[in-house]
N, C-alpha and C positions, 0 to 999 in steps of 0.2 A: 785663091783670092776669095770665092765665094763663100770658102770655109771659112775664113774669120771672122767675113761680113755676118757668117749664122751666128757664130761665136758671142761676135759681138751684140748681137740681139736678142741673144739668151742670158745674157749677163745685165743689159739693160734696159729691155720690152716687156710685152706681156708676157705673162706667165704658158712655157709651151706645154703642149699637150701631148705626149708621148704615148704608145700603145705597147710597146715592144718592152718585153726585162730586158733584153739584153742593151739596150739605148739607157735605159736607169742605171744599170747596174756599170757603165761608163763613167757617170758621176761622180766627183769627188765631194766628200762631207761639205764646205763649202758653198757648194752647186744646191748640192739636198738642202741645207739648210736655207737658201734662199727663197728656191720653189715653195720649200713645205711652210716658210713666214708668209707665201704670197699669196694663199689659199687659205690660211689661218688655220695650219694644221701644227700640232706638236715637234717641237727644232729639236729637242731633245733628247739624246741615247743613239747608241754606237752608231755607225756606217750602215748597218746589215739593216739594226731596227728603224732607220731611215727610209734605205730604199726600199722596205716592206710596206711601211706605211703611205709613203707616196705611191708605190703600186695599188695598193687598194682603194686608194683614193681614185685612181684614174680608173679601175673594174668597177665603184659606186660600191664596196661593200665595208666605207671608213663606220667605227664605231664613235659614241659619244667620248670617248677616253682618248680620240684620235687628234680632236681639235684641241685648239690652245685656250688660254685663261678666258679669254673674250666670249666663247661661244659657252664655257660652264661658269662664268656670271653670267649670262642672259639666263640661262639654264634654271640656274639656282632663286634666280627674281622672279619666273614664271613657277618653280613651285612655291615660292614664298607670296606672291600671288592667289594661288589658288587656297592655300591653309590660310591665309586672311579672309576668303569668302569663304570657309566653313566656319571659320571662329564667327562671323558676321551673324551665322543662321540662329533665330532665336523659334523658342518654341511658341507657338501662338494658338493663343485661346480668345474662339467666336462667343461670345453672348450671344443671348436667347431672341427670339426677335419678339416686343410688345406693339400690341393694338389697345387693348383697353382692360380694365380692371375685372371686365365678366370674366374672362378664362385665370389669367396670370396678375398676381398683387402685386403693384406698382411695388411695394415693399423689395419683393422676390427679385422684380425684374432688378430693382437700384441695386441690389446684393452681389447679385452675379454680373452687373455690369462691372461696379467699383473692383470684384473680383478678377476680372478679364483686363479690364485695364492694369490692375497691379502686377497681372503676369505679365503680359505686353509689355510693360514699361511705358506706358503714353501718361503725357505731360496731361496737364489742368489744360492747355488751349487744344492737345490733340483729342483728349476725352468730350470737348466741344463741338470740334470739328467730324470726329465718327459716329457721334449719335444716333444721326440724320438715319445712317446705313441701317438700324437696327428699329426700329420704329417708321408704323405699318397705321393703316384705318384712323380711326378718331385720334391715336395718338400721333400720327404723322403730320394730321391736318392742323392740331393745335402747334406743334412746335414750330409750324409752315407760319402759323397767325402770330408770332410771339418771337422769330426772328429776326425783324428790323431792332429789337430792343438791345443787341450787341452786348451779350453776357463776357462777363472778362473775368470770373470766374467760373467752376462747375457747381460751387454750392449753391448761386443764386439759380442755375436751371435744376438743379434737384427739388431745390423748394418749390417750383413753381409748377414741376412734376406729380409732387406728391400733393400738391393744393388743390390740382385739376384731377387727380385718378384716383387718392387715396380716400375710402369711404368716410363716412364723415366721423361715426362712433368706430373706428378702426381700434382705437387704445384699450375701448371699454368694451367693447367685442373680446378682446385678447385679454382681457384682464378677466373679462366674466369667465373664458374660457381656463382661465388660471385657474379660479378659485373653487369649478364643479370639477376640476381634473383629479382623477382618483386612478390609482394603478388597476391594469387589466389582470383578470386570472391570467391571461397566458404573454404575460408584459415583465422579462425582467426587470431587477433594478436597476442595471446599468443604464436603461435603454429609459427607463421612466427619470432617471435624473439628468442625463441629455436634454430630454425635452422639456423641462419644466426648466431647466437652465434657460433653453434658446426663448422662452418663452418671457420670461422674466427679462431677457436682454430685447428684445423687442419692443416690450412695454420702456422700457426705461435702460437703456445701456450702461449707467453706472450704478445699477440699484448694487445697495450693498450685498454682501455672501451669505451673512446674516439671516437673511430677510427671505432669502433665496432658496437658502438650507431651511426657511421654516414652511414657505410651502412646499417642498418636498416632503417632508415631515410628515405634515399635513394630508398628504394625497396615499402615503403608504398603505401596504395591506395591514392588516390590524398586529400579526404575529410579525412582521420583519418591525414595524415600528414600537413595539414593545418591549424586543430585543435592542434595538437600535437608541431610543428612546433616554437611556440612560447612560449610554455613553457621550464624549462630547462630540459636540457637530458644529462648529463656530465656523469653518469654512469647509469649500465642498471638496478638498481632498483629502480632510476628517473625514468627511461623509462618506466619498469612497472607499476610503479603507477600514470603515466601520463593513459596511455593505461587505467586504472581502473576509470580514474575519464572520462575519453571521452566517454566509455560505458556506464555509468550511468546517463552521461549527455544526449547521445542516447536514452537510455529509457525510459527517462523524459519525452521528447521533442516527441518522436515515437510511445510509448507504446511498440516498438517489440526492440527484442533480433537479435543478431546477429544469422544468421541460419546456422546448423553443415550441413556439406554435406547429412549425411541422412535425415535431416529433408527438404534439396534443392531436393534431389530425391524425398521423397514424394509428395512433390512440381508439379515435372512433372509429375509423376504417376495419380493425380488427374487432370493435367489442362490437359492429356491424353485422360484421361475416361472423362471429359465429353465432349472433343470436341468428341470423338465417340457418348457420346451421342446425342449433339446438334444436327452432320450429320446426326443421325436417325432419329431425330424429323423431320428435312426438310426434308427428305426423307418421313415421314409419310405425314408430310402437303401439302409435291406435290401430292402426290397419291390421296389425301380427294379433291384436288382442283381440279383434273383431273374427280374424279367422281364423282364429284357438276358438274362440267362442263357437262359431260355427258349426267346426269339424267336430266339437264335444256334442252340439245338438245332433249333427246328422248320427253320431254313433250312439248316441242313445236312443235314437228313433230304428236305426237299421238292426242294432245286439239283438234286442229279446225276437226281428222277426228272423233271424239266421239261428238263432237258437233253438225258435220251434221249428224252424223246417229240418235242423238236425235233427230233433226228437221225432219230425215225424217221419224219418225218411227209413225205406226199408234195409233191414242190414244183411239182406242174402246176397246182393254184391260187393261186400266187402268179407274179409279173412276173419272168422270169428275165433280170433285163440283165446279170449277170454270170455268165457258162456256166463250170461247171467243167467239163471233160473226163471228169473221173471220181466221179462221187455217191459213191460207196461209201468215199468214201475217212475214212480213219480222225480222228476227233477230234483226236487228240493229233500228228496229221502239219498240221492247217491254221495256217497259220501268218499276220502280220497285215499287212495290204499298204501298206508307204511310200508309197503317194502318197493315198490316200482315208483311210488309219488303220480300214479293216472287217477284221473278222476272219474272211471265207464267201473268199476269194481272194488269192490273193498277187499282188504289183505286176506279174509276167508278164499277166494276163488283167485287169487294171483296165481300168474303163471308160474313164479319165481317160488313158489311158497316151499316147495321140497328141493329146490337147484340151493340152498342156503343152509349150511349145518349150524349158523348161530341164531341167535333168537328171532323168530319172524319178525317181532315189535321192533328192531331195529335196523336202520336202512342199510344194505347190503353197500360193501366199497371195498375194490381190491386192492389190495397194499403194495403190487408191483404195476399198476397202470391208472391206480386212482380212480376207475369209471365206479358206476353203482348198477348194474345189472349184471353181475356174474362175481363169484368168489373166488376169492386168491388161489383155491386147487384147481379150478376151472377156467382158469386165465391161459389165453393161448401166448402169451408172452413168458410162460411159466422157465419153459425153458430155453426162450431168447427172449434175454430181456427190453423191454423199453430203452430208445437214445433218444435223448434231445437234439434236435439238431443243430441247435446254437451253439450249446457249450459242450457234446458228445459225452456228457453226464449221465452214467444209468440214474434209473428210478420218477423219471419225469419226461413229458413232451414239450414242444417249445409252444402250444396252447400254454398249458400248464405251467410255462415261465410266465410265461406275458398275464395272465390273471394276476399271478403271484406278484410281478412286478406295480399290475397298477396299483393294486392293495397297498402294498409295503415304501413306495418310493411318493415322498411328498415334495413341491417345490416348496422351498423354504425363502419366505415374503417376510420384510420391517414393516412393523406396523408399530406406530404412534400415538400416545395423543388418543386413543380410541377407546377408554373407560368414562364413565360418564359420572361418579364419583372417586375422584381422586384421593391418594393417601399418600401423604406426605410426612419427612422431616425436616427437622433445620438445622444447618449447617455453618458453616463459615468457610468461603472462598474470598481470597485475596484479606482476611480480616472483615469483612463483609456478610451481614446474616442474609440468606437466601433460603427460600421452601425448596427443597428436595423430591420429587414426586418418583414413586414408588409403583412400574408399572409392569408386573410380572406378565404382562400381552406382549411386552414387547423384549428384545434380543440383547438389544444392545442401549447405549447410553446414548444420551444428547445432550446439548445447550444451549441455549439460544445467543445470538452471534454479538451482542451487545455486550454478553457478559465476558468474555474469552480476554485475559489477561494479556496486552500490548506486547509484552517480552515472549509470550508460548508462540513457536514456531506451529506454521498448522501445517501439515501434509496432504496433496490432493488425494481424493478417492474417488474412485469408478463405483460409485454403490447408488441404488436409487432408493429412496425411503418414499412411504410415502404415507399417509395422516388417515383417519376412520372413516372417510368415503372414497379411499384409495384415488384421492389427489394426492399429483406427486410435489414433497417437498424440496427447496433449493437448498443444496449441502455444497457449502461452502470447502470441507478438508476434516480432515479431526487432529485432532489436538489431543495432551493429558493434559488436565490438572489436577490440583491437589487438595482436599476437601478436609477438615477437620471436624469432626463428629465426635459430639461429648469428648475431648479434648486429645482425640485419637486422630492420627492423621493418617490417609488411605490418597490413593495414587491411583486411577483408574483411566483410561483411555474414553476419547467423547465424541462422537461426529457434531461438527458446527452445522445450526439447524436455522436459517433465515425467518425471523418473528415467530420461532417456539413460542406456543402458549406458556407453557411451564416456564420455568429458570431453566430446573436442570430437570434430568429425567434419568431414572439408572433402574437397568433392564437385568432380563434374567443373568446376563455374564455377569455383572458385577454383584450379583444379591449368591450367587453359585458360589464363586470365586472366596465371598466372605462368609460361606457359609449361614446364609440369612434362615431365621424362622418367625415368622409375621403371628403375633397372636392378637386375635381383633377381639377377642372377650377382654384383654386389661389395656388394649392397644399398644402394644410395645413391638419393637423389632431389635431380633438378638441376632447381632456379629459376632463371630470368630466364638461361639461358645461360650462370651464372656461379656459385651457389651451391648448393654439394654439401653436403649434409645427409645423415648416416647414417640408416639406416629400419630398424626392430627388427619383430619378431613374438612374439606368448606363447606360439605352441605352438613347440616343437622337432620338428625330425623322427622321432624317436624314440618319441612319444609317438602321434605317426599310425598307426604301424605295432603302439601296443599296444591303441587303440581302432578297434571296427569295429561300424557303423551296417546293423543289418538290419531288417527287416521279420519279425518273427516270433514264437510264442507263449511269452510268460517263462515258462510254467509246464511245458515242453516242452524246456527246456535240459538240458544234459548237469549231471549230480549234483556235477562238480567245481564248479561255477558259485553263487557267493553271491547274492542277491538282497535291492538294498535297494528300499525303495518310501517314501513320504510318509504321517507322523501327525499328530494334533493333541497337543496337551499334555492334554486331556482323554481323550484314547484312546478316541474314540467311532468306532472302526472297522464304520462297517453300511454303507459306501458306494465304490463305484468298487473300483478296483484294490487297496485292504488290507480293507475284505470279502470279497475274493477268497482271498488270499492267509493271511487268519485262519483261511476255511473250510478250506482246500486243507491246510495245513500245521500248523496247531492255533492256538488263542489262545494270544497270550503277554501279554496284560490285566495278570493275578497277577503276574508279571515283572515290568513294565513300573510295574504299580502302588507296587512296591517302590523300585523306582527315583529315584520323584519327578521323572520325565522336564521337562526346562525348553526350550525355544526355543534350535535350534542345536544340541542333542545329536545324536549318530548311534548309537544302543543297538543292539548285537549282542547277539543269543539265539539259541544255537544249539538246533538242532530235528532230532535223528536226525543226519543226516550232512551238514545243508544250514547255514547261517548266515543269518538275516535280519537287516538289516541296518533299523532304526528313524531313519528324518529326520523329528526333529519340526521341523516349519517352521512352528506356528500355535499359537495357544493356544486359540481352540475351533473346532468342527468346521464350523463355519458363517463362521469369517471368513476372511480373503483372503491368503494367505503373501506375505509382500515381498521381493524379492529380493535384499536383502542378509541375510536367512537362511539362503533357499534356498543362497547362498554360503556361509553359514558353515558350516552342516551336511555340506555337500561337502565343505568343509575336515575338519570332525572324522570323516568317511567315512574320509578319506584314511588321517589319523591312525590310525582306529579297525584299519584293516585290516594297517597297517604291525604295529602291537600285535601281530595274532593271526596273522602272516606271512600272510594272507588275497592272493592275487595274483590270482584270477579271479572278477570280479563280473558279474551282468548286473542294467541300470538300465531300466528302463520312461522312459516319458515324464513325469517326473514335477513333478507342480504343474498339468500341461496340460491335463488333462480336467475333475474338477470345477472347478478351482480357476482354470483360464482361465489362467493365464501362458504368455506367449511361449515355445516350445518350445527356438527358436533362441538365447535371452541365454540357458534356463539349461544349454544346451547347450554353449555358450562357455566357463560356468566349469566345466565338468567335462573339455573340452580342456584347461583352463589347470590344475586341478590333477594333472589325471591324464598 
């Protein structure tokens, strides 16, 4: 009876709570599916995977796959829940906080706010309402005075903003700043038409492109707006892509990029350090020349007193094999004796004089050991002969290699570039006339990298060349090309040679190879047996005889004598040879300043009775003069002196000490003008 009554309380009470399998495993499908609807668990699949799941349920080990639809919609609404508060999350940007117009420009501050609020996304009444947060000191106190007025836009608190913070001449401030703005030496273009852009929207937000593109124009460096200049600029991205095709056309023509400011400061950093080094080195090489100097005085004071004490010292303790007749006899009568080479006897009383069956007059030397004091029948080597020990060769010692070897073995060095009167012809490469220079100093051929035909494949080389004060030059590969001479065309191999002075340059192989013979009495040069080419020079005779190369102090020259030297365009004279010559002769700065000196000027200032004579070859005092200025400045030397009947200069070395350039190229062009 009891047992139905349970019966029936499991069929219509709460849900029981079983601990035992084998009590489940009693259950008919029916039963399972009632229990596992009354827990909210899964009614669904066989008998087996029923009573599984309700046992798991009652051990606490049911997974999420266990329950029914109910519990995976709630399920599903809490992750859909939580991916609505990530979609929610927005990025948010703080503005700057303002006090007043000394540190931060009311301009600045509106910019980055208007900014902040458009990332944000805040309304016209929220950008009202967040203000308050960002504003500090005199500006907090005003917008505190000025709040009962209930703005119901943002533009009328901007204007009342920029009425109380913004300077008064704020426009004409910005506009004067427009119109003295000029590009920096170390100021891309890209970077100078941004800001003369932002500057121009400042002043006036809808100023036209126009207007925009002409103070830019306006502010460039002289060479990019000369190139620039004639193409069109009507809006600024003309302008930009003029600016793109100008630097491309730079790097063509240059090989170099424009340089960023830090790579202009590594610039000075380096030409720094090694002018500390250089002063060191001269500091070492005074020092070495002071005690060469020294060491010659003390030997010339100690020689003649070791001299006499030998002549006066007695010679019964030493071996007398060679007797003079007469001790007493004078220094300056002994004379040095042909057959031993001593200097205590002359070839009358040598020891050797009967040990020698050939003529005394000449120096004894054996033919199987090479020495000079005994003859080839008196050589104890006679009948074992001498071995080298190196190469177990009779007839020599390995002394006797090693002499022979330094004598005979040269290292074999490219030299360049290192004749001081060139001889040239001319040619045709690519259909194009060029000087051909003729430099039998040197090995091989070169050309300068300008000239190398776009289609010739160049090949890299491991070779170091290097120019007539054995600086080394940058070799790019070498290449062939093809040259046509008096209407002969020839094929030769060339190392690419980074700003060769010459064009081209063809060395001993190639003058070998064509069988060249140079006759400088009719000037001609014969190829191949059969072709005679005329051969020219830059300098004239004339001009040798009006130039002369000394060693001596310019500030020491006779008063008729002008003296030019090397500036920069910024006239920062504290160093080298025109520190010198500022000190020495006065500053002409004020002069000079006047002037507005530009790259390739030669500015004469006359000074008392002297003329100096100004090559500016750089624009500032720390970068590197190229030498097609240094040319060009020469040239307006020239000029400058024809001007003032000037006929007698004297030139220093100039460009060559701080500034490191080849002594010898810019030597060339002051042959060729002068």
């Amino acid at each position: 009876m009891s047992q139905n009554n349970s019966d029936q309380e499991n069929e219509i009470g709460e849900p029981i709570f079983v601990s035992l399998s084998n009590e489940i495993n009693k259950f008919k499908k029916p039963q399972l599916i009632l229990e596992l609807n009354k827990r909210n668990l899964n009614s669904v699949g066989t008998v087996a995977e029923l009573k599984n799941r309700l046992l798991k349920y009652l051990n606490g080990e049911s997974s999420s796959d266990d329950f029914g639809t109910i519990n995976k919609n709630y399920q599903n609404l809490n992750n859909q829940t939580e991916t609505n508060k990530m979609d929610n999350k927005k990025l948010y940007f703080k503005p700057n906080i303002f006090s007043d117009s000394s540190s931060v420009s009311i301009d600045a501050f509106l910019k980055k706010y208007q900014r902040a609020a458009s990332i944000n996304g805040w309304s016209e009444q929220e950008k009202l309402l967040y203000i308050p947060a960002f504003l500090e000191g005199p500006a907090l106190t005003f917008y505190e005075n000025i709040e009962h007025q209930n703005f119901n836009n943002w533009a009328d608190l901007e204007k009342q903003l920029r009425n109380e913070f913004e300077h008064i001449a704020h426009k004409d401030m910005l506009r004067l700043l427009l119109e003295k703005r000029k590009q920096l030496d170390d100021e891309l273009p890209m970077a100078f038409i941004n800001e003369i852009e932002s500057l121009c929207r400042r002043i006036d937000s809808e100023m036209a492109q126009q207007e925009i593109t002409r103070y830019i124009m306006k502010g460039f460096k002289p060479n990019i707006a000369r190139y620039i200049g004639i193409l069109d600029n009507s809006t600024l991205k003309l302008l930009k892509d003029n600016i793109i095709k100008y630097e491309m056309v730079e790097f063509m023509v240059t090989g170099e990029t424009n340089q960023s400011p830090s790579e202009i400061k590594n610039d000075i950093i380096t030409n720094k350090l090694n002018q500390i080094s250089n002063e060191f080195n001269e500091k070492i090489n005074l020092l070495n020349e002071n005690n060469n100097k020294f060491k010659n005085e003390m030997e010339n004071i100690i020689k003649p007193q070791i001299q006499n004490n030998n002549l006066n010292k007695p010679n019964n303790f030493k071996k007398n094999r060679n007797f003079l007749p007469n001790n007493n006899i004078n220094n300056n009568n002994i004379k040095k004796c042909n057959i031993c080479f001593k200097n205590n006897h002359t070839m009358e009383f040598c020891h050797f004089k009967n040990k020698n069956n050939s003529n005394n007059n000449d120096k004894m030397q054996c033919t199987i050991c090479s020495r000079n004091n005994h003859s080839t029948e008196n050589c104890r080597f006679k009948n074992n002969p001498i071995n080298c020990q190196l190469c177990n060769m009779i007839g020599h010692s390995a002394q006797t290699f090693f002499l022979t070897l330094a004598v005979t073995l040269q290292l074999t060095t490219y030299k360049i570039n290192h004749i001081s009167e060139p001889l040239f012809i001319r040619a045709k490469l690519n259909n194009i006339d060029v000087p051909i220079t003729i430099d039998t100093g040197a090995n091989i051929c070169c050309i300068r990298h300008t000239l190398v035909p776009p289609e010739n494949k160049i090949i890299k080389e491991n070779i170091i060349l290097s120019g007539p004060n054995n600086n080394p030059l940058t070799v790019y590969g070498s290449t062939t090309i093809k040259l046509k001479i008096n209407s002969h065309d020839f094929e030769t191999s060339v190392f690419i040679v980074k700003n060769l002075l010459c064009h081209i340059i063809i060395g001993n192989k190639f003058l070998h190879s064509n069988k060249a013979i140079i006759n400088f009495h009719n000037n001609t040069l014969i190829l191949n047996d059969s072709i005679t080419i005329q051969t020219y020079t830059n300098i004239s005779k004339t001009n040798i005889n009006n130039i002369k190369e000394e060693i001596a102090d310019i500030f020491l020259v006779d008063s008729n004598y002008s003296i030019a030297h090397c500036i920069s365009a910024d006239l920062k004279m504290s160093k080298g040879i025109a520190f010198r010559i500022k000190t020495t002769f006065g500053n002409t700065t004020p002069q000079l300043e006047k002037l507005n000196p530009q790259i390739g000027d030669a500015i004469p200032i006359k000074i008392g009775n002297k003329i100096i004579y100004h090559l500016v070859t750089k624009q500032k005092y720390f970068h590197k003069p190229k030498y097609d200025d240094i040319k060009l400045t020469i040239q307006n030397l020239k000029k400058s002196m024809q001007k003032l009947h000037d006929f007698k200069i004297a030139i220093p070395t100039i460009a060559s000490g701080v500034d490191k350039c080849n002594w010898a190229i810019i030597k060339q062009s002051i042959f060729k003008e002068f």
